[in-house]
VEXZA-528153 format. One line per field, with one value per residue (C-alpha): x, y, z. Coordinates in nm, 2 decimals, padded with zeros to 4 digits. Example, Ala and Ser with C-alpha at 12.3 -4.5 7.8 and 13.67 -1.06 7.14 Angstrom:
2
xx = c(01.23,01.37)
yy = c(-00.45,-00.11)
zz = c(00.78,00.71)
# end
This chain:
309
xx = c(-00.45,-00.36,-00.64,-00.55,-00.46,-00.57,-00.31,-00.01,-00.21,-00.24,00.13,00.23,00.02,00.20,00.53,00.48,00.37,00.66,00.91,00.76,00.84,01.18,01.29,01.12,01.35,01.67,01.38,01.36,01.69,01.75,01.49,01.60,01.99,01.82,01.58,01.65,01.93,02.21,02.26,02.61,02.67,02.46,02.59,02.60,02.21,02.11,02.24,02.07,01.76,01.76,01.95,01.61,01.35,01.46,01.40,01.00,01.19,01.29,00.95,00.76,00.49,00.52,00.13,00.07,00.30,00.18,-00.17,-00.10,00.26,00.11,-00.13,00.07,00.28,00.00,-00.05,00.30,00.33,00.00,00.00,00.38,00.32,-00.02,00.11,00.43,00.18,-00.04,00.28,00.40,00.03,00.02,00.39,00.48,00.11,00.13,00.09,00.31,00.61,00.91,00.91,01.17,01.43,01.17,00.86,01.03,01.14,00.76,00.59,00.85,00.79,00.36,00.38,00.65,00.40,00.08,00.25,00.32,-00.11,-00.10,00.27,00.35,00.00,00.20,00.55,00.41,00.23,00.51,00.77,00.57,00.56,00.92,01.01,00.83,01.05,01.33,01.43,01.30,01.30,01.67,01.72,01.61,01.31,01.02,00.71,00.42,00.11,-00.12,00.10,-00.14,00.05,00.27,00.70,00.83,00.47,00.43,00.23,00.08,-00.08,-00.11,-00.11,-00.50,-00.45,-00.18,-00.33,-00.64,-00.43,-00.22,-00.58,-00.71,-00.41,-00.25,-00.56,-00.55,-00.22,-00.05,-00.12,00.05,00.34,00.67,00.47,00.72,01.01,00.85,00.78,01.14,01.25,01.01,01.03,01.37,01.42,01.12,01.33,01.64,01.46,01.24,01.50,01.81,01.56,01.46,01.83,01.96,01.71,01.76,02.13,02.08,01.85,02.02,01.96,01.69,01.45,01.12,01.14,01.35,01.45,01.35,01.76,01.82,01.47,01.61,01.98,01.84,01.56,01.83,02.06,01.80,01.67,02.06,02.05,01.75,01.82,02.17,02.00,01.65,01.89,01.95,01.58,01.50,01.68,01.47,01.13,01.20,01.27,00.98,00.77,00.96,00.94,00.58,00.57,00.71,00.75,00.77,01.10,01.07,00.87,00.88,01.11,01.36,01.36,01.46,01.75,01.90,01.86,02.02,02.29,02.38,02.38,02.53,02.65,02.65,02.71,02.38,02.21,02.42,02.28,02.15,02.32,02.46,02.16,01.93,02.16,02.19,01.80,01.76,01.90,01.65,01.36,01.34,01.46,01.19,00.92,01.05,01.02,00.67,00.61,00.68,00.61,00.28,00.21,00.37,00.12,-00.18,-00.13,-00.06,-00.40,-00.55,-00.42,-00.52,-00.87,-00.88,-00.71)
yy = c(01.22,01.32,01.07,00.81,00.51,00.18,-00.04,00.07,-00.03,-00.43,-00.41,-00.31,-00.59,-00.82,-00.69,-00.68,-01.07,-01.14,-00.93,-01.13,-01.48,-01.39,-01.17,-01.29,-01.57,-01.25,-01.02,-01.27,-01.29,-00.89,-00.84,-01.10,-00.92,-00.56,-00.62,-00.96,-01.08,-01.32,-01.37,-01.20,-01.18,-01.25,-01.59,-01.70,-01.57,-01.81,-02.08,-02.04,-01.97,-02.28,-02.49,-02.41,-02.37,-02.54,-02.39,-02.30,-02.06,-01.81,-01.81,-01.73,-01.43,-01.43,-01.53,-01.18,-01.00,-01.22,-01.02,-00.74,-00.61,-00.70,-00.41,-00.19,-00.25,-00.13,00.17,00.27,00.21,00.34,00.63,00.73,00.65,00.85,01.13,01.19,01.15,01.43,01.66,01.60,01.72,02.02,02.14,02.02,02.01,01.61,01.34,01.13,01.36,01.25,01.33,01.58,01.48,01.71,01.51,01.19,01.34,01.48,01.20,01.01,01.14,01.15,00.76,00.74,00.94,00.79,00.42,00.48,00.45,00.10,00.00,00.01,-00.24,-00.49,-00.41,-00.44,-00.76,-00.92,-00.78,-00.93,-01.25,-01.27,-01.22,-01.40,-01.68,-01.46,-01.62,-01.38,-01.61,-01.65,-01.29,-01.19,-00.98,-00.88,-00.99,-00.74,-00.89,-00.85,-01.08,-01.37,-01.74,-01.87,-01.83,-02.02,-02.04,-01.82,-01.52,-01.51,-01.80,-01.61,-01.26,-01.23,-01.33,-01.09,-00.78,-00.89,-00.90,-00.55,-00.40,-00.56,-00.43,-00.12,-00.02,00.20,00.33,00.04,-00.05,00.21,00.16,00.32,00.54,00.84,00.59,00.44,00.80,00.92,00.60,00.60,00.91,00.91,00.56,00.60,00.87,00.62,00.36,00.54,00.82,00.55,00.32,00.54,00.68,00.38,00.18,00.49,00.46,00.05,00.09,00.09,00.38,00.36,00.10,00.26,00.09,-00.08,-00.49,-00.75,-00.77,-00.34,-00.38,-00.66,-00.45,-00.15,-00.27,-00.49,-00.16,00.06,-00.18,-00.23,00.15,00.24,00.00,00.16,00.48,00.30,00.10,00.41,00.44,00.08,-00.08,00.22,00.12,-00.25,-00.21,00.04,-00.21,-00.54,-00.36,-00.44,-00.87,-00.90,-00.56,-00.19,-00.05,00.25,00.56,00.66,00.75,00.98,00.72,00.45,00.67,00.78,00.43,00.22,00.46,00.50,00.13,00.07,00.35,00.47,00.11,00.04,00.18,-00.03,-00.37,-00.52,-00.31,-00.61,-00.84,-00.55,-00.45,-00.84,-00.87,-00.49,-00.64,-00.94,-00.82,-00.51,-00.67,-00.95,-00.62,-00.37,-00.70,-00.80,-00.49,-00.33,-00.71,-00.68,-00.35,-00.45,-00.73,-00.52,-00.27,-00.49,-00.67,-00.30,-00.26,-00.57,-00.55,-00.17,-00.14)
zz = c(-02.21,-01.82,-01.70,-01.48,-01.60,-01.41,-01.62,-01.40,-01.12,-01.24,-01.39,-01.01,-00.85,-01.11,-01.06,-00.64,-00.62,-00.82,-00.59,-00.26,-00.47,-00.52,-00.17,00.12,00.25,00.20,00.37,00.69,00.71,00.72,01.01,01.20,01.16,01.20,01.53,01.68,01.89,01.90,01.55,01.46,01.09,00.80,00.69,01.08,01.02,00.81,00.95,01.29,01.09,00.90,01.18,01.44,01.19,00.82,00.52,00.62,00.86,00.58,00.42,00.78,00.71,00.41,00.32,00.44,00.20,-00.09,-00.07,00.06,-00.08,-00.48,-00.39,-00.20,-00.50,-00.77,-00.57,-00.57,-00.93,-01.04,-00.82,-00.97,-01.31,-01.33,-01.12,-01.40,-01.63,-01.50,-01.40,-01.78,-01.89,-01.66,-01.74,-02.09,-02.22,-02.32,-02.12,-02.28,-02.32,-02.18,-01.79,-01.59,-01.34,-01.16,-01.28,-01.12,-00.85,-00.76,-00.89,-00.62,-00.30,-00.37,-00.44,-00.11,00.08,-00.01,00.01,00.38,00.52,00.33,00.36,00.77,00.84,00.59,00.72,01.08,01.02,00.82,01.12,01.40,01.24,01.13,01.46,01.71,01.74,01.91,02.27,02.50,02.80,02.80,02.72,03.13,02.96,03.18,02.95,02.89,03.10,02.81,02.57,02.46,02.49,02.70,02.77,02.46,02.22,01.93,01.99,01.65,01.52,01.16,01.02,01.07,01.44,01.40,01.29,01.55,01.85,01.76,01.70,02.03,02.19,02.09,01.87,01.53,01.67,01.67,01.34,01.28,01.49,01.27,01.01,01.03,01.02,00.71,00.57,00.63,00.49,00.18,00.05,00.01,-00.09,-00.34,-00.55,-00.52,-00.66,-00.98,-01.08,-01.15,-01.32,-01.50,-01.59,-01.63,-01.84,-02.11,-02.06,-02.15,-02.42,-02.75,-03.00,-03.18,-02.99,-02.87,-02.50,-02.30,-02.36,-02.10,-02.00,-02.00,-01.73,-01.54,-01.49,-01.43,-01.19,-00.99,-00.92,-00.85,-00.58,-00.47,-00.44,-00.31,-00.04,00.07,00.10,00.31,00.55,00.86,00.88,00.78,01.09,01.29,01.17,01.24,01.57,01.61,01.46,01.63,01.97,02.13,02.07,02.44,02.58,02.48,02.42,02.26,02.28,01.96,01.63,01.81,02.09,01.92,01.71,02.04,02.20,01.97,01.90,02.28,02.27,01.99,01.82,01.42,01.34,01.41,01.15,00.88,01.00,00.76,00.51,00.25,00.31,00.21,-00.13,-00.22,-00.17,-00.35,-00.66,-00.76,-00.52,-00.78,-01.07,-01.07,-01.00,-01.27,-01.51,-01.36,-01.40,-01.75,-01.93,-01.81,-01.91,-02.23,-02.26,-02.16,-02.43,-02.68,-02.62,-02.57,-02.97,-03.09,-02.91,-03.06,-03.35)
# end
């Protein structure tokens, strides 16, 4: 009963690709407000966006994500679904009893944790793409010497040309570039995100139905995203510029660097950028993966019963 079950880990790939579908363009959009320059406000964001780059603008390195964020996505999902299923097993002697607010919260920060050593590649990857059209030459910037290109071409030419130059460049490390930001980011966000789900798909349901409709997932899923964002923001806006930081030069030393550095410059305001474009995303982003997510598991079970009656 406490095994591991590998149909959480499909229902999160199915409920990740989903998510990318549905948040990128609001995703581009954020980064651009949270590590870029000159933009102001959101709306006067995504006008500039789509006024220099059209509509292809919103949806740049997002190939990347496509892949990548529909496993990291099953391995958030499997690994927290499995791991309440093993805490229920070890404390309450049945897997399938109904988990703790201590269950979730566990179950929470092991899927945060473990999400981090495939999450920050992605995150960088996606980062470094979404960013490389920012106008350094106008910005007075003294260019790194080892930046590939030329003053006004893209760096990247793709996220594999991406990962290859970061390797070739900064090595394993750089890869790496914003892990503890992510961790203090995901842990925390992670346990946002699953525990109001969770409360709020049983608050939903109706008496007497024995799961959740598609609309209760849908509502639930959308303000657990919305809230899990609000809490991710501070450290979100950190681990973009961590992660931003190195396409033209190096600005930052480090996590506590970058916290002291853009609040001398900027003060506690700072760390809200981004803050309504990441809610508004929040909402449909985890909506559309909740949905992906328990319809397919849904589906997969009931096939598993017909198969095996």
């Amino acid at each position: 009963m406490g095994s591991v079950q590998l149909q959480d880990f499909v229902a999160g790939l199915v409920g990740g690709i989903a998510s990318v579908v549905t948040s990128h363009p609001l995703d581009t959009v954020k980064t651009r407000l949270q590590a870029g320059q000159g933009y102001g406000n959101t709306l006067k964001c995504v006008l500039t966006v789509y006024r220099n780059e059209s509509l292809a603008g919103f949806f740049k390195g997002m190939s990347f994500p496509l892949a990548s964020i529909g496993i990291y996505s099953s391995v958030v999902f499997g690994v927290f679904s499995n791991t309440q299923r093993i805490l229920s097993q070890l404390r309450h002697g049945d897997a399938a009893a109904a988990p703790s607010l201590t269950d979730m919260t566990l179950a929470s920060i092991v899927a945060g944790v473990i999400s981090v050593g495939i999450g920050t590649p992605v995150e960088l990857v996606k980062i470094r793409l979404q960013m490389q059209t920012q106008p350094y030459t106008k910005a007075n910037v003294k260019l790194d010497s080892t930046v590939p290109g030329s003053p006004g071409s893209p760096v990247y030419r793709g996220p594999i040309h991406c990962l290859r130059t970061i390797l070739q460049k900064e090595g394993i490390a750089g890869i790496y570039r914003g892990n503890v930001a992510m961790l203090l980011r995901d842990v925390p966000g992670y346990c946002a995100y699953f525990i109001p789900y969770a409360m709020l798909c049983d608050w939903i349901t109706p008496d007497g139905s024995i799961s959740p409709n598609p609309f209760s997932i849908w509502v639930a899923g959308g303000v657990a995203g919305a809230v899990s964002w609000a809490v991710c923001t501070p450290m979100d806006v950190v681990k973009s510029r961590l992660q931003a930081d190195g396409v033209y030069l190096n600005q930052y030393k480090g996590t506590l660097d970058c916290i002291l550095q853009s609040y001398q410059n900027e003060g506690l305001k700072v760390f809200c950028r981004g803050l309504v474009v990441s809610t508004v995303r929040g909402f449909p982003s985890s909506a559309a993966m909740f949905l992906g997510y328990e319809l397919s598991l849904k589906a997969m079970k009931r096939c598993q019963t017909e198969t095996n009656p």
